[in-house]
C-alpha positions in Angstrom: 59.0 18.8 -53.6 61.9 19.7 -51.3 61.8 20.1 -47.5 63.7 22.5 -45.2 63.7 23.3 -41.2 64.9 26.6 -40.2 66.2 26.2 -37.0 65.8 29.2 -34.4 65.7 29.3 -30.7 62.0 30.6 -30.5 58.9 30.0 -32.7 58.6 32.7 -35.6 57.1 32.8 -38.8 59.3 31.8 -41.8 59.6 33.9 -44.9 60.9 32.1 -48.3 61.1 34.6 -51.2 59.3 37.2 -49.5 55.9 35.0 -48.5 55.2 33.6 -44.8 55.5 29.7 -45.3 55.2 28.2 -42.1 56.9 28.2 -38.2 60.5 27.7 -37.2 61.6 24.4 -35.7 59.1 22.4 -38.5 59.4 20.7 -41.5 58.3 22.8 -44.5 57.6 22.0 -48.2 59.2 24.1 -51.1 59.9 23.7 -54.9 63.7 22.6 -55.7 65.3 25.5 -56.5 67.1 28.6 -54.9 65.5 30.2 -52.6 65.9 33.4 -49.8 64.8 32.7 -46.3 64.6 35.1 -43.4 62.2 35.1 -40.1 59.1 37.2 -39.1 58.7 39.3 -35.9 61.9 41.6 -34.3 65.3 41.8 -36.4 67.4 40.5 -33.1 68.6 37.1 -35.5 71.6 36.8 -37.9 71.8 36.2 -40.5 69.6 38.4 -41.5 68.5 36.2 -45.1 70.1 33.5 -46.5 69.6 32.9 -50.0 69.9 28.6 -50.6 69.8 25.9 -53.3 67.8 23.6 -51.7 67.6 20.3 -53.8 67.5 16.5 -52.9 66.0 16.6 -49.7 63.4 14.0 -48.0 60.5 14.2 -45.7 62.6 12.5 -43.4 65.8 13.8 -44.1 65.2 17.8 -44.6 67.7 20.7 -45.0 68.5 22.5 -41.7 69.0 26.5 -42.1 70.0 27.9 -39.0 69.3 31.4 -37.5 71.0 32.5 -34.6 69.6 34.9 -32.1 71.7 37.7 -31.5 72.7 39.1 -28.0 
């Protein structure tokens, strides 16, 4: 198991591969791998996916992915 936080200035659903997996700003689980991530709610965030290899992670040392809000 691999762990991730996206990162974004309010609290939205996060979508990996298409499925809601959990909130921004928390550590989430996913399988080692590549994998697409974008956010729930309004399209006012760039990018607007990010597709990431996400491998050797640790529950206390997760990948960051960061959205930024656009203006």
């Amino acid at each position: 198991m691999e762990y991730v936080i996206v990162e974004f200035a309010e609290d939205r659903g996060v979508l990996i591969d298409g499925g809601e997996n959990g909130r921004t700003n928390q550590t989430l689980m996913v399988q080692e791998g590549t994998h697409e991530f974008t956010l729930s709610g309004a399209a006012d965030f760039t990018p607007a996916t990010t597709e990431i290899l996400v491998q050797y992670t640790a529950s206390d040392d997760p990948m960051k992915i960061t959205f930024e809000k656009r203006v």
